[in-house]
PDB file of N, CA, C and O in Angstrom:
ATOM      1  N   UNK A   1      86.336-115.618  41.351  1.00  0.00           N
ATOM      2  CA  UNK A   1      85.519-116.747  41.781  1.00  0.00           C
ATOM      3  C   UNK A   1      86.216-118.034  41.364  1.00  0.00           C
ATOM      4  O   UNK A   1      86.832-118.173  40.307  1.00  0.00           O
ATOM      5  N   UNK A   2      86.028-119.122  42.469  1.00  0.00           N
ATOM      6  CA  UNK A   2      86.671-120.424  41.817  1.00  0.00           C
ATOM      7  C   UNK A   2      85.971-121.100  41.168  1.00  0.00           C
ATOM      8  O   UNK A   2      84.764-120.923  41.334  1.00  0.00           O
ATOM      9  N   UNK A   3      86.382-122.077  40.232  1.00  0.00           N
ATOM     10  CA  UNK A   3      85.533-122.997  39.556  1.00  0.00           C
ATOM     11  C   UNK A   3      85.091-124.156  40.227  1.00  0.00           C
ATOM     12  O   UNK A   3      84.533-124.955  39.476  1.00  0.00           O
ATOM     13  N   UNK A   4      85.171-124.502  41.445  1.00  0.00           N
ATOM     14  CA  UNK A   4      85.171-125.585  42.327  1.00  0.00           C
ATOM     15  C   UNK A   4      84.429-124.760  43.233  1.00  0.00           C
ATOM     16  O   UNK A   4      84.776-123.646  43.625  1.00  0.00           O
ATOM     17  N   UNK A   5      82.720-125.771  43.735  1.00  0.00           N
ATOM     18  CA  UNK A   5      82.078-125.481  44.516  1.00  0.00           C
ATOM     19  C   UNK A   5      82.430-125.189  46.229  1.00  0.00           C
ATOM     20  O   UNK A   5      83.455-125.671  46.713  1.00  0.00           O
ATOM     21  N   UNK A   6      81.751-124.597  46.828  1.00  0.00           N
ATOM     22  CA  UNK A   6      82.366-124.457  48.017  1.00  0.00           C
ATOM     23  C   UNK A   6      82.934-125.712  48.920  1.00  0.00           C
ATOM     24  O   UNK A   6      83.884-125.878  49.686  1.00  0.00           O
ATOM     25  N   UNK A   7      81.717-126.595  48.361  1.00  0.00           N
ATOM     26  CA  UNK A   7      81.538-128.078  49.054  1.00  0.00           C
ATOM     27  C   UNK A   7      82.488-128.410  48.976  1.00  0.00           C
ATOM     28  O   UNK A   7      82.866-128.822  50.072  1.00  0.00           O
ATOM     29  N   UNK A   8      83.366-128.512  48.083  1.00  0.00           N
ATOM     30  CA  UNK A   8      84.570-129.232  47.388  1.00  0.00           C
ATOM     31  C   UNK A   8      86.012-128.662  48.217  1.00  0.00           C
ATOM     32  O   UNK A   8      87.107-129.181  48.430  1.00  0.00           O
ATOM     33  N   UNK A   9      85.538-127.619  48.483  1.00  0.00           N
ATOM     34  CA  UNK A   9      86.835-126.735  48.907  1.00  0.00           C
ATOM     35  C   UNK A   9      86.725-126.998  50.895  1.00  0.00           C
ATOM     36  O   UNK A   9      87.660-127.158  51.679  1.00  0.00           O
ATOM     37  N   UNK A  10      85.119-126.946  51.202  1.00  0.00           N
ATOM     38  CA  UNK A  10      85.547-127.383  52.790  1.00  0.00           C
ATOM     39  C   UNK A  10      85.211-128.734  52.914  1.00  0.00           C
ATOM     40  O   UNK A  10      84.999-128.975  54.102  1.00  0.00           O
ATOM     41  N   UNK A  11      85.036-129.951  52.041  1.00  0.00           N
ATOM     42  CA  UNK A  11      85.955-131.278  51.976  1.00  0.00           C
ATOM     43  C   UNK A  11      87.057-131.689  51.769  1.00  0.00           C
ATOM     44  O   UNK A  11      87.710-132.730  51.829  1.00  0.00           O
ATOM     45  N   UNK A  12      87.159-130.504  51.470  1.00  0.00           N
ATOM     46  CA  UNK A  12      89.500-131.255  50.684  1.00  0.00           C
ATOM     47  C   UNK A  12      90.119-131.573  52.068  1.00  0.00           C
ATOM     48  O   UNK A  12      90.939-132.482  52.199  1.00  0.00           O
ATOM     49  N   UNK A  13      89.598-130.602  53.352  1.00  0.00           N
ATOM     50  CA  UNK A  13      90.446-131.030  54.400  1.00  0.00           C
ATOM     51  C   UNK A  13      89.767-131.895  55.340  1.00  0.00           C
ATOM     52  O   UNK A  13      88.557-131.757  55.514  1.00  0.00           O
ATOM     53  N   UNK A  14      90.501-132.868  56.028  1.00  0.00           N
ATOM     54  CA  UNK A  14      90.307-133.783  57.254  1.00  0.00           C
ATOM     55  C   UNK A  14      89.590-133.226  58.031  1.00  0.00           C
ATOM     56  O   UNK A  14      88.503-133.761  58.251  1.00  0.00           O
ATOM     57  N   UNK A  15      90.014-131.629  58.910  1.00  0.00           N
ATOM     58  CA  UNK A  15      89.261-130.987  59.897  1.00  0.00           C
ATOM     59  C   UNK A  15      88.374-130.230  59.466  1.00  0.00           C
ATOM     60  O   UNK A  15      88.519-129.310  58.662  1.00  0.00           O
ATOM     61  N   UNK A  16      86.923-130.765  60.249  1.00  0.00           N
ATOM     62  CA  UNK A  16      85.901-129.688  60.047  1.00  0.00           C
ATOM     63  C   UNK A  16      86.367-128.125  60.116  1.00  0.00           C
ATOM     64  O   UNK A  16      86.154-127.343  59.190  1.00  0.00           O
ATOM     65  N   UNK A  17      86.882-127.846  61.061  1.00  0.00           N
ATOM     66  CA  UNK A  17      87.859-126.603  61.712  1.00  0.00           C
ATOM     67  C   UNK A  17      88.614-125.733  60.314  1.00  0.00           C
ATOM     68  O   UNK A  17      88.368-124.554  60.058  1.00  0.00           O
ATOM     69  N   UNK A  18      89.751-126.786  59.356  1.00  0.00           N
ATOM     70  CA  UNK A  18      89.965-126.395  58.965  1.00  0.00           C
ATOM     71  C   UNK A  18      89.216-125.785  57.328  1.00  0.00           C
ATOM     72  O   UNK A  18      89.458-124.773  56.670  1.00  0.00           O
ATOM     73  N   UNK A  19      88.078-127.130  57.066  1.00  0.00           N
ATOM     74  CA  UNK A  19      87.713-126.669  56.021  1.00  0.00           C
ATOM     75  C   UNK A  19      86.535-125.172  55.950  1.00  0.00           C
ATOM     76  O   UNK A  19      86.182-124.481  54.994  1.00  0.00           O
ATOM     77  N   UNK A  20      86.181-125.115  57.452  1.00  0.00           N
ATOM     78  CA  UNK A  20      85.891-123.734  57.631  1.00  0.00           C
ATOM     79  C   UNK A  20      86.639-122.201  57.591  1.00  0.00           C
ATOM     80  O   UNK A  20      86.323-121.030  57.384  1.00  0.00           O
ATOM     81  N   UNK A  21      87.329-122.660  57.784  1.00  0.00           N
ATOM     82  CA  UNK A  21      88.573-121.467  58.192  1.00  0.00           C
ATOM     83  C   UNK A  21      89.085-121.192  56.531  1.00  0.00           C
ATOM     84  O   UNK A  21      89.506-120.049  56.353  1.00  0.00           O
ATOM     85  N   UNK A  22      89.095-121.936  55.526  1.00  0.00           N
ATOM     86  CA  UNK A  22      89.345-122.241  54.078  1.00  0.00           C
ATOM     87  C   UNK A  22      88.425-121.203  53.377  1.00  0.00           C
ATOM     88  O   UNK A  22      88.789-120.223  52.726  1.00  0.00           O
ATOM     89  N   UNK A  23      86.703-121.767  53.739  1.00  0.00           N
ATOM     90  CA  UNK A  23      85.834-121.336  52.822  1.00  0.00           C
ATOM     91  C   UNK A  23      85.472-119.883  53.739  1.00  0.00           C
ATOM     92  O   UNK A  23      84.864-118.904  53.307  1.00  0.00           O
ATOM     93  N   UNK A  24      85.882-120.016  54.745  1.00  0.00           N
ATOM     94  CA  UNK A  24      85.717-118.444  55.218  1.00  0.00           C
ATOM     95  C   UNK A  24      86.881-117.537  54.920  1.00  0.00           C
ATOM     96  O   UNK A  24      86.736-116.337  54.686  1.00  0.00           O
ATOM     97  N   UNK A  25      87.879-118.070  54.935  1.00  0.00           N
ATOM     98  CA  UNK A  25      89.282-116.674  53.819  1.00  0.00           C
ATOM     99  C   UNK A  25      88.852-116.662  52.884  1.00  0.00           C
ATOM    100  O   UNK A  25      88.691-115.502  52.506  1.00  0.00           O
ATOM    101  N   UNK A  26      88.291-117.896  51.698  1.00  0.00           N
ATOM    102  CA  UNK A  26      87.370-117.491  50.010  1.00  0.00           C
ATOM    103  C   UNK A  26      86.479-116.618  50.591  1.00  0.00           C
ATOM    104  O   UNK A  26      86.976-115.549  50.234  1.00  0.00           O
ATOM    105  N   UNK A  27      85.320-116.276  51.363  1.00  0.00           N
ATOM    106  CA  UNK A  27      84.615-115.683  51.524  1.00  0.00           C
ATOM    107  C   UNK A  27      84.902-114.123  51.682  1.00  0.00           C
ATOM    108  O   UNK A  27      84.385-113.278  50.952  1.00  0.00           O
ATOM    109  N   UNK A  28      85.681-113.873  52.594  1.00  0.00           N
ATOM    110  CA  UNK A  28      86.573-112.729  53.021  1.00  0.00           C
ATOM    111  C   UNK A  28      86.764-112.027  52.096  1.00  0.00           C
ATOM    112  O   UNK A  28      86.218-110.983  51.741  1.00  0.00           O
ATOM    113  N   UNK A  29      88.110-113.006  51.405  1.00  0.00           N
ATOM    114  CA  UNK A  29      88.742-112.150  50.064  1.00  0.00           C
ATOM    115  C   UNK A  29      87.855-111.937  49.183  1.00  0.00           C
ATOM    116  O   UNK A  29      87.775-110.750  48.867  1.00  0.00           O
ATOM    117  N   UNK A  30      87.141-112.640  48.652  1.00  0.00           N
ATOM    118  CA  UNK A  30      85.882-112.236  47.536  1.00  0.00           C
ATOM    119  C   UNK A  30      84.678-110.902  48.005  1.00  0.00           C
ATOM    120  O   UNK A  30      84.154-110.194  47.144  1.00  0.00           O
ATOM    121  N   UNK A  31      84.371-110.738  49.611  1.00  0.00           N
ATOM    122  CA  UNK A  31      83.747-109.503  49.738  1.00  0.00           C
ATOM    123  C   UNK A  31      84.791-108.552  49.788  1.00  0.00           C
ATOM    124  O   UNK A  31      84.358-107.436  49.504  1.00  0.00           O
ATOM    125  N   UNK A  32      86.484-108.568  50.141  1.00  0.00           N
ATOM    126  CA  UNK A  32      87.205-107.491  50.423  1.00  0.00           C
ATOM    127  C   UNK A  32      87.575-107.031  49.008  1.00  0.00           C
ATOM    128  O   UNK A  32      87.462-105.809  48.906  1.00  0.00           O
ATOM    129  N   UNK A  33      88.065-107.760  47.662  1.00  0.00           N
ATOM    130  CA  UNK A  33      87.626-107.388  46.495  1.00  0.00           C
ATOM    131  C   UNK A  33      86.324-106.494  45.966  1.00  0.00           C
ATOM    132  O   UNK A  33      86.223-105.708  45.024  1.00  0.00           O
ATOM    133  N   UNK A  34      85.523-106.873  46.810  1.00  0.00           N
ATOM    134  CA  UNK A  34      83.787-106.670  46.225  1.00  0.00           C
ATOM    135  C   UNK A  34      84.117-105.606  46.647  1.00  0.00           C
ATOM    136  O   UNK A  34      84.023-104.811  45.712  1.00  0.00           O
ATOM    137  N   UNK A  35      84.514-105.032  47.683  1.00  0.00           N
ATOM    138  CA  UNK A  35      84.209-103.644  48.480  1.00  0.00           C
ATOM    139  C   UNK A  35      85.324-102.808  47.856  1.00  0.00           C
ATOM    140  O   UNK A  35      85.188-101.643  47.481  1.00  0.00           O
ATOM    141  N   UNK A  36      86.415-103.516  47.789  1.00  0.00           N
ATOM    142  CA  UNK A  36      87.543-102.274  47.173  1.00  0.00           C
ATOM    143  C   UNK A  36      87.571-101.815  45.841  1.00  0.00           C
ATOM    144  O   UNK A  36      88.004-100.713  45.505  1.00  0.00           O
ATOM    145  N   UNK A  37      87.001-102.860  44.919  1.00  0.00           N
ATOM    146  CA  UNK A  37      86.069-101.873  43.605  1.00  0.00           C
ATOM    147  C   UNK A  37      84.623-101.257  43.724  1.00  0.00           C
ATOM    148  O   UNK A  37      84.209-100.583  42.781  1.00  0.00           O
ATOM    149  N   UNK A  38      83.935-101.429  44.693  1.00  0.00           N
ATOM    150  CA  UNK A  38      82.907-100.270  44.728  1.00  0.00           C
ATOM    151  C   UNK A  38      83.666 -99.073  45.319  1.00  0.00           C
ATOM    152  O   UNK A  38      83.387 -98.038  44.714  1.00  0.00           O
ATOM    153  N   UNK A  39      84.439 -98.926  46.202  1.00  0.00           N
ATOM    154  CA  UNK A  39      85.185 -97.986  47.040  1.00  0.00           C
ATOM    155  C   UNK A  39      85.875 -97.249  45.558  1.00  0.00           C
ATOM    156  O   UNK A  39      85.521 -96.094  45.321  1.00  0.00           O
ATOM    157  N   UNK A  40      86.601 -97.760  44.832  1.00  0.00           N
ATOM    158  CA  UNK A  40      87.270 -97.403  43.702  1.00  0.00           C
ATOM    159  C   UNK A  40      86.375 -96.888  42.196  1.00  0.00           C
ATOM    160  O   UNK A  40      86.723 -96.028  41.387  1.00  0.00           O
ATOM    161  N   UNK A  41      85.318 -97.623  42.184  1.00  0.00           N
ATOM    162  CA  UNK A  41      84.129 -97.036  41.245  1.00  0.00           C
ATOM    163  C   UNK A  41      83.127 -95.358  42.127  1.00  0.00           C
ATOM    164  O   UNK A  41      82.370 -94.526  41.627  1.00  0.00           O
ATOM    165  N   UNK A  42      83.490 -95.481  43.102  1.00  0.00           N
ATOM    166  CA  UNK A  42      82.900 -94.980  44.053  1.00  0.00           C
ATOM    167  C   UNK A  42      83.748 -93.577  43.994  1.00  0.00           C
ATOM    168  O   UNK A  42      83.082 -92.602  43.648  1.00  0.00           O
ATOM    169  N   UNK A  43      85.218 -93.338  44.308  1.00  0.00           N
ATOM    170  CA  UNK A  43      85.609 -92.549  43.935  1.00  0.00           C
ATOM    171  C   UNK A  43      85.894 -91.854  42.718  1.00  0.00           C
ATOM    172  O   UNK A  43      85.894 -90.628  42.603  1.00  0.00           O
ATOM    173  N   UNK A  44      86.224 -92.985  41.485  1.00  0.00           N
ATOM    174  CA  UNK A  44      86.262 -92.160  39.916  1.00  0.00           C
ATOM    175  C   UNK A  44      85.215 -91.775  39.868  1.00  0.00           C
ATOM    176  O   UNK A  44      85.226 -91.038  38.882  1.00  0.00           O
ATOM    177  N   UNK A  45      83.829 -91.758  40.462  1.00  0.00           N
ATOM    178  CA  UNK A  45      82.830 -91.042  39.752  1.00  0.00           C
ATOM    179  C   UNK A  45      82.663 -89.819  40.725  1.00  0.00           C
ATOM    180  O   UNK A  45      82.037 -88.839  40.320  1.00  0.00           O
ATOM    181  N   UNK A  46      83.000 -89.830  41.524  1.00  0.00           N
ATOM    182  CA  UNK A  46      83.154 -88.452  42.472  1.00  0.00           C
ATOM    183  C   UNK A  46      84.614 -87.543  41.597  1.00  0.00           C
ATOM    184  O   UNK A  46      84.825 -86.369  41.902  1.00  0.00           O
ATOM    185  N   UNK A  47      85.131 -87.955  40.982  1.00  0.00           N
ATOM    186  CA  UNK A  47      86.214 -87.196  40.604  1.00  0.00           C
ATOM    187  C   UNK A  47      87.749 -87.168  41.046  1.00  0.00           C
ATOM    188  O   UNK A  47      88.666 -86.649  40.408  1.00  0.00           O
ATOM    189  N   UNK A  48      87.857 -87.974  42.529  1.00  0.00           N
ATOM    190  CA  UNK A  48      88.656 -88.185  43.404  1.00  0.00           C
ATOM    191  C   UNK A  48      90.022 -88.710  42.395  1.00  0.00           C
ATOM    192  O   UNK A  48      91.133 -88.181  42.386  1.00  0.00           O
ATOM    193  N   UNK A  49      89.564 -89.927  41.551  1.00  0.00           N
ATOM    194  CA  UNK A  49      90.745 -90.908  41.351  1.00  0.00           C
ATOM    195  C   UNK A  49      91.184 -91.615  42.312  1.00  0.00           C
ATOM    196  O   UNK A  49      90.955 -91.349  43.492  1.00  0.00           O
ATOM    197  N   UNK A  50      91.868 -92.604  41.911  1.00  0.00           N
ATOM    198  CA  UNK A  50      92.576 -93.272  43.131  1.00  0.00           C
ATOM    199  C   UNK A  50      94.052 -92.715  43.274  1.00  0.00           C
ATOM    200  O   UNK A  50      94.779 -93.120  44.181  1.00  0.00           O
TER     201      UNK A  50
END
């Protein structure tokens, strides 16, 4: 997580366009993290391992 609010992060740029496209890759990567340690907690407790 960043220490800088979202607000902050889709104002830094000039284009509306781009400061969307910004806080939607933070968004992305922070659920594709979220999902690849439940996926990974998900398997050590099945026994699998990664």
């Amino acid at each position: 997580m960043t220490d800088q609010p979202v607000s902050v992060i889709y104002h830094a740029y000039t284009a509306l366009w781009a400061g969307s496209l910004a806080v939607g890759c933070l968004f992305l990567l922070m659920f594709s993290v979220l999902g690849a340690t439940a996926l990974a907690a998900s398997l050590c407790r099945r026994g699998d391992g990664l």
